[in-house]
N, C-alpha and C positions, 0 to 999 in steps of 0.2 A: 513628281514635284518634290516629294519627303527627301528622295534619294538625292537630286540635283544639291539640295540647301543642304545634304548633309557631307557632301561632297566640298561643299564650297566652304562648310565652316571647319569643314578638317584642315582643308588650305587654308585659313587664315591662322585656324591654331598654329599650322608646321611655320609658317610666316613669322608669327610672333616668335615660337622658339629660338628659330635663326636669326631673329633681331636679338633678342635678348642675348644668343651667344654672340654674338657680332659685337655686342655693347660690350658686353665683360671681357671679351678679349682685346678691347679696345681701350676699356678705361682699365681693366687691373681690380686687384680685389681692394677693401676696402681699407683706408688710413686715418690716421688722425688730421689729417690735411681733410676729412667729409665725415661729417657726421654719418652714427651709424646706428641703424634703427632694428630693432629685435623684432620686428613681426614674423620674419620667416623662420626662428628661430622656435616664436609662438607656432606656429602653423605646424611646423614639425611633430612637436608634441603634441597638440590636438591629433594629428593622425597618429600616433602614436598608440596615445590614448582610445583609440577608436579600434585600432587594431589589437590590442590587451582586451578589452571590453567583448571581444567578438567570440575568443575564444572560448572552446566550452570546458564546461562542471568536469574536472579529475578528481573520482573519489580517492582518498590518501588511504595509503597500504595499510592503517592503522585499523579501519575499520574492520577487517577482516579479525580481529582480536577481540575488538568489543563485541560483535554479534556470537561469535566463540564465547565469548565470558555469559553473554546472554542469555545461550542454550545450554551454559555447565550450571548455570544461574537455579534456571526452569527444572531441570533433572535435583539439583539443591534441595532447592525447597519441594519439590512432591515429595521425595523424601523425608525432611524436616517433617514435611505434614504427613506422611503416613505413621513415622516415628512417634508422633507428640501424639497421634488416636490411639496408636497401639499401647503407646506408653498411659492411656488414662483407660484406656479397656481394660488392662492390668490392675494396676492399681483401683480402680473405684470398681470394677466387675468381679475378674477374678479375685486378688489377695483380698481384697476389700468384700466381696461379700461369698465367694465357696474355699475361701484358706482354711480353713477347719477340714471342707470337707472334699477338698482334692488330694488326688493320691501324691503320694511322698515324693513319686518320681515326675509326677508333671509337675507339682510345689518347686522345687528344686531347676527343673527348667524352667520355668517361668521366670523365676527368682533371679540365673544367672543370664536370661537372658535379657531382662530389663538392667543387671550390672553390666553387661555387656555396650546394650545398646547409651547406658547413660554413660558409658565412658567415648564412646565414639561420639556422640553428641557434644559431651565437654569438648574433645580433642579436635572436633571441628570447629565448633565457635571459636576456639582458642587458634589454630593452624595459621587462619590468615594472616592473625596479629604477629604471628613469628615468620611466617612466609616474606612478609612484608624485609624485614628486616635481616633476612637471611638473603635475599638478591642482594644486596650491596657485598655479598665476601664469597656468593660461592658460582665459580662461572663455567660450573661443568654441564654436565644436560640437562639439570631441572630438579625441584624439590619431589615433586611426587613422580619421579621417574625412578624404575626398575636399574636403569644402568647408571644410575649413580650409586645405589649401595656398592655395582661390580668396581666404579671406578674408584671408591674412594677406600677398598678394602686392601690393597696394596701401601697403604698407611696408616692401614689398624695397629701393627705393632708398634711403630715409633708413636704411638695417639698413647696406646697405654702407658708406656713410659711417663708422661706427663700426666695423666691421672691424678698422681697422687704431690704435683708439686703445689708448691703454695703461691700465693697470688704474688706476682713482684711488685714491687714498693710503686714503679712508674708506670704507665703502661705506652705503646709505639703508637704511632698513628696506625688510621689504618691502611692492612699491607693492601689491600684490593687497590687506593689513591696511590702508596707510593710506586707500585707495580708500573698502574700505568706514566709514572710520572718518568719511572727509570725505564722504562720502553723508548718513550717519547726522546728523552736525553740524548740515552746511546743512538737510536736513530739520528740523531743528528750530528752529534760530536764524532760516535762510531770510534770514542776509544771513552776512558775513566770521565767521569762528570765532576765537574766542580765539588769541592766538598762543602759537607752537611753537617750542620751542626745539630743535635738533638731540639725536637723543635718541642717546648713546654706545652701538655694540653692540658684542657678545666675541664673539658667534659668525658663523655664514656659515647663511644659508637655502640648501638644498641647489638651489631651482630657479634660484640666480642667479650659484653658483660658476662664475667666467673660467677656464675648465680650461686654457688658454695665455695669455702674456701681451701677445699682439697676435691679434688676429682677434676681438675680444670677443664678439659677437655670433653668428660662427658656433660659436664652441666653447663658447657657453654651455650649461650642463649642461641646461637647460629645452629647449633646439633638439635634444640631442642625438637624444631618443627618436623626434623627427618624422625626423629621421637614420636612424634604426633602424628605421623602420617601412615606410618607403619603400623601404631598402633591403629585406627581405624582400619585398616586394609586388614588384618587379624581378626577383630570386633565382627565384621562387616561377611568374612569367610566362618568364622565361630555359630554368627546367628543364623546362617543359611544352611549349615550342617545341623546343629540343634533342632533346629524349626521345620526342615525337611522330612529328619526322622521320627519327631512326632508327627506331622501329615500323612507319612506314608506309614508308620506302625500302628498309631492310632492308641494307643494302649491305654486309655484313660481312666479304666477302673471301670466294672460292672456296675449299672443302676442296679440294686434291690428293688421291688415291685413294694411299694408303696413307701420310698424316699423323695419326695418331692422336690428336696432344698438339692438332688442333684441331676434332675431329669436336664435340666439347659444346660449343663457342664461341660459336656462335649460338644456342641454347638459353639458355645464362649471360649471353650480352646481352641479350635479351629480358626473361629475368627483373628484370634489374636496369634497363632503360629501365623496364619496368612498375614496376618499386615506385617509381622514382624518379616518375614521372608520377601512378600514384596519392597519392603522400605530396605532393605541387604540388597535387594535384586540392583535397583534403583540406585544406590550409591555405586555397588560393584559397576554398574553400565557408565555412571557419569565417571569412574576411571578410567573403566575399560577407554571411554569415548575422550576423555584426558590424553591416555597414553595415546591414543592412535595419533590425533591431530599435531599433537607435541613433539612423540617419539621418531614414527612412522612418516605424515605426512611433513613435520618438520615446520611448522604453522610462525615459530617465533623467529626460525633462522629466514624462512621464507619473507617473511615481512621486515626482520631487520635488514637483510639483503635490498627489498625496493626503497626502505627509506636510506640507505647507502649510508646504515651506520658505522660500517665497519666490523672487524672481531671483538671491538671492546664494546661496541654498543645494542651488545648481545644482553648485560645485566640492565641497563634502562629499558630496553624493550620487557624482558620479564617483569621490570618493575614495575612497566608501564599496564602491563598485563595485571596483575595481580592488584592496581590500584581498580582498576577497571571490572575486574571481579568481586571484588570489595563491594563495590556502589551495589552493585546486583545484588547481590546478596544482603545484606544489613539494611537497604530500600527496597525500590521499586527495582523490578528486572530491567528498564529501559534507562535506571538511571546511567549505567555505564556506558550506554551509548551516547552520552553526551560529551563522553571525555575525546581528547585529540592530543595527539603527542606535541603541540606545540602549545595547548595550554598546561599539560603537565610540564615539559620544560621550566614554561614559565613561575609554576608552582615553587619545582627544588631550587630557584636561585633564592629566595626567600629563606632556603634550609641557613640552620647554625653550619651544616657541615661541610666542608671544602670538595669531599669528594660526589656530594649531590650537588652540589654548585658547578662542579666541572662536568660530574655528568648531564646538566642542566645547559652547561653552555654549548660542551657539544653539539645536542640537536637541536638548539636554535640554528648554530651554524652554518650546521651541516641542509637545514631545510631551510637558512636566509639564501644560502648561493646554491639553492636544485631551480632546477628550469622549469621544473612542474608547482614547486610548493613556492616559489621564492616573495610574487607578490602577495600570499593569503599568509606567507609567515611577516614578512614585513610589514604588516599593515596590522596584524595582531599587535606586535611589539610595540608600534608607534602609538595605537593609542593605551597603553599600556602604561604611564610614566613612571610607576613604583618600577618596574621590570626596567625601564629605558637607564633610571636613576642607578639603579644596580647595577649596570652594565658602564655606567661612566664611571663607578666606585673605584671597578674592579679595574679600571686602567690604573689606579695610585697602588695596587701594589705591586710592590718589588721585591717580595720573598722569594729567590730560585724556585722553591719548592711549587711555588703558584705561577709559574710562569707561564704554563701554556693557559691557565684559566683566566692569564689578563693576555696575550692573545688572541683567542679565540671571541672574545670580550671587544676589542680592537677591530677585528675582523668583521662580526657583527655589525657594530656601531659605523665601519664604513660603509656597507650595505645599506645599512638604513639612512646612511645621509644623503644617497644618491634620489632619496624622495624627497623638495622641496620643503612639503612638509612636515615631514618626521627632521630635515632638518635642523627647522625653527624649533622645533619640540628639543631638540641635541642643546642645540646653542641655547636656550632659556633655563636649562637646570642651571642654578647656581654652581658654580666651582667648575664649570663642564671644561672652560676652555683652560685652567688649569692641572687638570684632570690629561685631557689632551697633549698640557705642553712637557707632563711628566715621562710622554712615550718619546719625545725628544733629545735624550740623554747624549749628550756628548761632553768629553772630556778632554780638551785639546791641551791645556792650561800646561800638564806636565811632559807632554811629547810632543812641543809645536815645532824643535829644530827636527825631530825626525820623520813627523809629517810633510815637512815641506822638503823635506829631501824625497819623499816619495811614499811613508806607513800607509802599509795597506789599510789597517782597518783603526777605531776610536778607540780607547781605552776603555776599560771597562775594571769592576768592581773586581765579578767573578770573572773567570778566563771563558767557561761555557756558556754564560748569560748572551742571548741573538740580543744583542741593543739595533742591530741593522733591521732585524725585520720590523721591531718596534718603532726605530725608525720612519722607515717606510709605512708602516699602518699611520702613523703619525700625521705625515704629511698628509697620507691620501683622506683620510679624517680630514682632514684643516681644508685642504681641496675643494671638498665636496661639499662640506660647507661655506667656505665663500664663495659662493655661485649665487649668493642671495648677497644684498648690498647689508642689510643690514648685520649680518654675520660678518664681514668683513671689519668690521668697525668693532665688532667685539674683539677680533683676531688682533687688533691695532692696540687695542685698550688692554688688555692680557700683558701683567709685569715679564716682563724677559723673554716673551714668546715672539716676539720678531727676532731679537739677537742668534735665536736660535736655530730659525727657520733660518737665515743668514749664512750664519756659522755652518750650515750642514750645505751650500752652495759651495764651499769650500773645494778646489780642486788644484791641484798643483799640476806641475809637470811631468811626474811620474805616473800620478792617477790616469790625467788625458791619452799620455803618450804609452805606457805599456801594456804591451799584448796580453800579458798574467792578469790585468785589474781583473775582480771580477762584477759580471754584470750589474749585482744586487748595490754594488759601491755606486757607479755610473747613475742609476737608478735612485738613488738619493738625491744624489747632485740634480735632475734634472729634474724630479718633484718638489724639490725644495726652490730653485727655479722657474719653474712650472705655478707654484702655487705665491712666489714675490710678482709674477706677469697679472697674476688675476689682481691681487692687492694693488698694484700699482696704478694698474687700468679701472678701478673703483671712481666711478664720477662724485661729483656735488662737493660738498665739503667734506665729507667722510674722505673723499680720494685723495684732494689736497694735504687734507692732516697725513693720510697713510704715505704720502709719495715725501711728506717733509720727512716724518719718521723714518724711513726706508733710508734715504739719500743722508740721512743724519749720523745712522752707525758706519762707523770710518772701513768699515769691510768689505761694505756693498761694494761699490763700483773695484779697489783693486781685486775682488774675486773674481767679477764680468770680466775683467783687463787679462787675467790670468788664463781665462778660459777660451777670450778670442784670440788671444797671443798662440796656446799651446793647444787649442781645439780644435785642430784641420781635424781629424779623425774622426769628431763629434759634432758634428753639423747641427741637430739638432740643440744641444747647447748651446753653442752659438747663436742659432739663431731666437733662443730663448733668452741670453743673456741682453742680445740687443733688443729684442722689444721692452725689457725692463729700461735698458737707457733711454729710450722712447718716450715710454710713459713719461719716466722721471724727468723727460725733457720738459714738460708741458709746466714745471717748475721753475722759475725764473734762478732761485738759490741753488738748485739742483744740477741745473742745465749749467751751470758756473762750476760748481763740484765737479763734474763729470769731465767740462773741459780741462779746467782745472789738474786734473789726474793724469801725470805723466803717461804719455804712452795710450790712451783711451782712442783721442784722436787720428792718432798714426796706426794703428791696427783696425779700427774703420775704415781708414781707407785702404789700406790693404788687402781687405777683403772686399772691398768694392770692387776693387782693379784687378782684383786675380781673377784671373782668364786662367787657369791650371783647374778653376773648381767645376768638376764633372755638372753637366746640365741640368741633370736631375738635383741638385745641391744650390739651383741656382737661387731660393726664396734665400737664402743665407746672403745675398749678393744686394738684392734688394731692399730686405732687410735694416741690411749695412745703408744703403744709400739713403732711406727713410729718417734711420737715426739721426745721419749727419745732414739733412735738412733741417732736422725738429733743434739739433744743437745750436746751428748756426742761426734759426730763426729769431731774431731782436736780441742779439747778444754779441753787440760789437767786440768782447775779447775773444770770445770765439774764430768767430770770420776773422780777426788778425792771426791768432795760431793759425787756423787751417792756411791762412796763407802764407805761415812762413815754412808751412811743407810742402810749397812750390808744388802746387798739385793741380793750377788754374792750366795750363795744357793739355794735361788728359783731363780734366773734366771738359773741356771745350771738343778732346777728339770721340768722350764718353755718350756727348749728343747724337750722336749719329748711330750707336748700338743700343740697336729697338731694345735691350733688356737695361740699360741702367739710364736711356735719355730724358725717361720724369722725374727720376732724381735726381739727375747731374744738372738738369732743368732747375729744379728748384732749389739747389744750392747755390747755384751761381747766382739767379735771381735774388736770394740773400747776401749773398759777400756785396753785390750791390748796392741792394739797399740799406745795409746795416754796417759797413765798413767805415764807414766816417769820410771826410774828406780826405784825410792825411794818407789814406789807400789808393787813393787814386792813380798816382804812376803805377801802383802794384798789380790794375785793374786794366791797363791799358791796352794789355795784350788779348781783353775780351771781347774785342770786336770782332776777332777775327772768325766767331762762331756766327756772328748777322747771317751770313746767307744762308748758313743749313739753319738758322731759327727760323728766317722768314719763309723758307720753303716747308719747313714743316705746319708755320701756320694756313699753308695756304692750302696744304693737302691732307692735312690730316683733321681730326674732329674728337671731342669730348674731352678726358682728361687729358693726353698730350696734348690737343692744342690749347686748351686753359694754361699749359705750366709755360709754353711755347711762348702763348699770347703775352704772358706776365711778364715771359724775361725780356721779350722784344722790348718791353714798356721800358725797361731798365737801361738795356742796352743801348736807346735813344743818347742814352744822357755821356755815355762814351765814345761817341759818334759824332764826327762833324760834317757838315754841308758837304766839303767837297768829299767825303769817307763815303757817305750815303747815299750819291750817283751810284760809286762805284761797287757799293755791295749789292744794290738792288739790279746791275747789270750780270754781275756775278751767281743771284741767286737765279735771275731767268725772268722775274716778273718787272712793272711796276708798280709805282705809287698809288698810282688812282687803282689798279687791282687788288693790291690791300687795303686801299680804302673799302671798294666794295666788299671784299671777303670781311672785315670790322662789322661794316651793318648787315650783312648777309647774318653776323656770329650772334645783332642784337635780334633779328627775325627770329633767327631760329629758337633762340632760348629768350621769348616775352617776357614768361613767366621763369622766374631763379628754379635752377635742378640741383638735389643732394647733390647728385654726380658730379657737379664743377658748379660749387657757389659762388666762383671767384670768375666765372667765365666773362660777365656784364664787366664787371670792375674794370680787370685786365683790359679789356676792349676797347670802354672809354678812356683807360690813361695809355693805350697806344694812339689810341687818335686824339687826344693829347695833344700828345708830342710830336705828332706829326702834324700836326694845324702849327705847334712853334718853330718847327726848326724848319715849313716851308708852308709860306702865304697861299701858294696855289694850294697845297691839301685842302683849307679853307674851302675853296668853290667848289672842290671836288665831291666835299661833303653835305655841302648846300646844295646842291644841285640833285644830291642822289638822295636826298629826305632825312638827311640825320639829325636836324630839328626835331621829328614829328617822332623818330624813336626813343631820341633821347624825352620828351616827353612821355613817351610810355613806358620808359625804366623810370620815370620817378612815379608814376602812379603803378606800380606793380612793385616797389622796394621791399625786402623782406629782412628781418633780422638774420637771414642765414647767410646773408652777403655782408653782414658787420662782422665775423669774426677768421681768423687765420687759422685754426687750430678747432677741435672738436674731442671734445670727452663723453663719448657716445652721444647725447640728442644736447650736450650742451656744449655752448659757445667759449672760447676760452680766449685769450691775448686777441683784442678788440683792435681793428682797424682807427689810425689815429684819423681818419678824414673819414666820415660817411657818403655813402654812393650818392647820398643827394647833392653832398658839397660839389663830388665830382663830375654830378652832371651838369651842376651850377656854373661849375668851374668851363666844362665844354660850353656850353649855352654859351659861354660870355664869351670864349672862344671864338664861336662861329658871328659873333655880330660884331667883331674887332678886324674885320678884313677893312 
């Protein structure tokens, strides 16, 4: 029984699907002729959502550092603490109470062993603090690595040379920032970089402070730690050699038989050679156990490898290390297990310094766009706003020198905008969409005759400065954030930030048509594009202001005009250019401009009517037809242009090509009703489309026959008695059969559908017309109940059958007669026989 119902509701499921496809290959995707409602857009996301949620806990590569710093932590301090007993067994036992009466030669080890061990102590408490400061300059194998003294003794003699210079008046940035800055350049230029002017500093990077004013070299604060390290590793082998040989010699000096103050003597050095040698043992093992992990198993490159920093983000990861080691050590051993390389990132943007800020922005980066870390680093960031704030700073500068760190900076902040809410967080800093509109740099002012002859690329300051990719981060920023309506309206409200998104739509005839453009140029054009379609399509009053502002800079429409003229090649242009004229149609002033604009009209239709454009290319067609519906809709100058490019033929042979017959539908249904009287002989050649309209209404269903229905209703009025025998023998039917097919159209649709809210309307102003221009319709209608329907469209009336036009769930350009007049209007009809 379970099986049979489950058998039976799979068939209803597969049922529905194949209605649903039925439906959508019947009505077409969705236009501003039907409201359009975002639930399945919600619904997307919800799974979405459900599917991110599911997936499980990836420990990040970082942690294998901190539980390493953990366990150099724990070997640390045993140490530390066998050091500090050893060191007060000393002092308060031996020198403190048998210094008198120890022999000379344990006196003397004792004595250098405690100098010993207190300088290895100093030089550890002190190591970190120079360690720290020494990753930012030195990116060879490691501070307390053996093959660094081998690597860097190959520049022992050129080091001593400099020894003895004096400090120079200025000092350079630092080389490790500009290294990687002239990596990054020549990567990309791959010849000389822009030039560099000396850039003024205030402060001192701490790995390059002359701690004296002659010896530069060796007293550089960056040398000093390898100083510190080396000395312990000495210290450490000194006190296990010392402290060994007294264990194993033992030589401590004869008791005399009734010396009391030395009978424990030898007991008490024993003790304390032992701690002293264990506490050696113990630091010697936390090297040894340093070098292996470090050296050997290669523990920093390993994990800088999984977080896919790259060769240069070899020094953040030691420095991320070494912050990390720090906690342990100076706290508790679990504090550095709390650290993560995405909140240290977040830490160095906060630094004075440019090149912890770049190494800073790097691994947000590089861990906003990894497939593993991308949503646990974006979701840090966003609620982060000191860190968000800083990342919109670094878009305002325009120092060469800082270029990849406002980049990188860009890169980011587009990642993060693609979460709704970290958006809102974007758009609410103050200055933000200024900040944004400073990555929009173009300069056409002094090269417009060579641009339009064809200039590949903007002018720019510096010759090497990318303004393209800055560009492009630009737009896809501004993008991602108007996906929300409220961002939109800021994007509207931002001084000169429309012009500019404008300006960079910009495309000539050279760009469109040459095989050399390259991609990344293309690529502007159609983001910039891409992101005038979302503005323009912004409902409520927000959209209206954005679509007067848009239609108001004198560039807009001839760059669309330039781009459907010279755009065969770039389909997608095209067909971005014209859903802006779309939008912008829903404008009353707009839809005037655009007609208005030489040439706008006549390239509309030409790509309506091109039958050259490959299948696949065909939304570009339709498109086209959309637009010049929305133009012509209530704008009697229009409908005179289009009609004085004699175009009323093919749009009448355009009804019968299943790909452009709802638009050609509903343009003509316009030149109709919006033409004026004085069109009329212009129009007279439009009957000749009656029979293929009324066969379509009689066989087809949903949105064609709505647009069908509507034009028939128009058609009436060009049509006379004896015209009207002869089409309706012509199409195959009659009268009283479109009658019935009329209320068969009010049956079926009771209740108004998004899908065709014009369907009822249509319907009743064909029978209309057909109750005036012949008496018998009258009986025909009365006979078959269309009293008793039309009844039922006025108690079922909805607001979504008052308007012509839709800007997503709202209503726009208002039907002058209400459906009630018009059923009013039949009612009186059918009692007037």
């Amino acid at each position: 029984m379970d099986r049979g119902k489950s058998v039976e509701g799979d068939g209803s499921v597969r049922l529905q699907v194949m209605e649903l496809r039925r439906i959508s290959e019947t009505c077409g995707s969705n236009t501003k002729f039907e409201p359009q409602s975002s639930l399945e857009k919600r619904g997307s996301n919800a799974e979405s959502v459900c599917l991110t949620t599911s997936k499980s806990v990836i420990r990040a590569p970082e942690t294998k550092l901190t539980l390493f710093a953990l366990r150099l932590s724990i070997f640390e301090k045993a140490a530390t603490g066998l050091g500090t007993l050893g060191f007060i067994w000393a002092t308060v036992v031996l020198l403190g109470g048998f210094a008198i009466t120890l022999d000379k030669t344990d006196f003397w080890f004792v004595t250098i062993i405690l100098l010993i061990e207190g300088t290895r102590i100093f030089s550890r408490s002190r190591e970190l603090e120079w360690q720290h400061q020494a990753t930012w300059s030195i990116a060879d194998a490691g501070i307390s690595s053996f093959r660094m003294l081998r690597s860097s003794s190959h520049v022992a003699v050129r080091k001593l040379k400099s020894i003895f210079t004096p400090i120079p008046n200025t000092r350079k940035q630092s080389q490790h920032g500009r290294e990687i800055a002239a990596e990054n350049n020549s990567a990309k230029t791959g010849s000389s970089n822009y030039p560099t002017t000396p850039t003024t500093t205030r402060t001192w990077i701490c790995s390059d402070v002359p701690l004296l004013p002659y010896g530069q070299w060796m007293f550089l604060s960056r040398n000093v730690s390898r100083l510190l390290h080396w000395l312990q590793l000495l210290s450490a082998v000194a006190c296990v050699v010392l402290s060994s040989m007294k264990l194993i010699m033992r030589n401590y000096g004869d008791v005399q038989k009734g010396e009391t103050d030395k009978r424990n003597r030898k007991s008490a050095l024993n003790i304390f050679y032992a701690l002293a040698l264990a506490e050696a043992l113990l630091f010697l093992m936390e090297k040894a156990y340093w070098e292996w992990k470090v050296i050997y198993c290669k523990l920093l490159d390993e994990v800088n490898s999984e977080c896919e920093l790259g060769p240069l983000g070899l020094v953040s990861t030691r420095k991320f290390f070494y912050d990390a080691y720090s906690r342990c050590i100076n706290g508790s051993i679990f504090d550095g297990l709390k650290m993560d390389m995405v909140s240290f990132a977040m830490d160095l943007l906060s630094s004075n310094s440019p090149d912890e800020k770049l190494v800073g922005v790097r691994i947000l980066r590089q861990f906003a766009f990894s497939e593993r870390f991308s949503q646990d680093t974006l979701q840090k960031i966003g609620i982060n706003l000191s860190v968000v704030e800083s990342l919109v700073e670094m878009l305002n500068w325009k120092d060469p020198e800082e270029e990849e760190i406002r980049k990188l900076a860009a890169d980011i902040l587009s990642k993060l905008a693609s979460k709704k809410q970290n958006a809102l967080r974007v758009a609410g800093i103050p200055g933000a969409m200024e900040s944004i509109s400073s990555l929009l740099h173009t300069n056409r002012s002094s090269c417009d005759a060579a641009d339009e002859i064809g200039g590949k690329k903007l002018v720019s300051d510096h010759a090497g400065y990318d303004y393209w990719t800055f560009n492009h981060l630009g737009l896809l920023i501004l993008k991602k954030l108007a996906q929300d309506h409220d961002n939109c309206g800021k994007i509207g409200n931002t001084r000169g930030l429309l012009p500019k998104i404008i300006d960079l739509s910009h495309a000539g005839e050279r760009l469109l048509r040459d095989e050399s453009v390259t991609r990344s140029q293309i690529l502007t054009v159609k983001r910039s594009l891409q992101l005038l379609k979302m503005l323009a399509s912004t409902t409520g009053s927000t959209g209206k202001h954005l679509r007067k502002e848009i239609s108001e800079i004198v560039f807009t429409i001839s760059n669309i005009r330039d781009i459907l003229h010279y755009g065969e090649k770039h389909p997608m242009l095209q067909t971005l250019g014209i859903d802006i004229l779309t939008n912008l149609g829903l404008e009353e002033e707009a839809k005037e401009r655009i007609g208005g604009t030489g040439g706008v009209l006549k390239e509309l239709f030409n790509i309506f009517f091109n039958q050259g454009i490959p299948e696949c290319q065909n939304h570009v067609r339709t498109a086209a037809g959309e637009a010049l519906a929305m133009l012509a809709l209530e704008s009697k100058s229009n409908c005179h242009r289009i009609l004085k490019l004699d175009v009323l033929k093919r749009l009448n042979r355009a009804l019968e090509v299943p790909l452009l017959r709802v638009n050609a539908a509903r343009i003509l249904r316009n030149l109709c009703s919006y033409s004026g009287a004085e069109c009329f002989n212009q129009l007279n050649g439009i009957g000749a489309a009656a029979p293929t309209v009324l066969s379509a209404v009689m066989s087809q269903e949903n949105k064609l026959q709505e647009v069908m229905v509507g034009l028939a209703a128009q058609l009436f009025k060009f049509i006379t008695s004896e015209e009207s025998s002869m089409i309706f023998q012509k199409a195959g039917i009659t009268e009283e059969e479109l009658a019935y097919k009329l209320l068969q159209i009010l049956r079926q649709h009771y209740n108004p559908s998004a899908k065709v809210p014009r369907m009822r309307r249509f319907a009743i102003e064909l029978a209309i017309c057909m109750m005036r221009s012949n008496a018998k319709n009258i009986l025909v209608f009365e006979e078959q109940g269309m009293e008793k329907e039309l009844e039922g469209v006025l108690e079922t009336t909805s607001e979504l059958e008052s308007f012509r036009v839709f800007s997503g769930t709202v209503g726009l350009s208002r039907h002058s007669i209400p459906i009630h007049s018009l059923v009013e209007n039949a009612l009186k009809q059918l009692k007037e026989r």
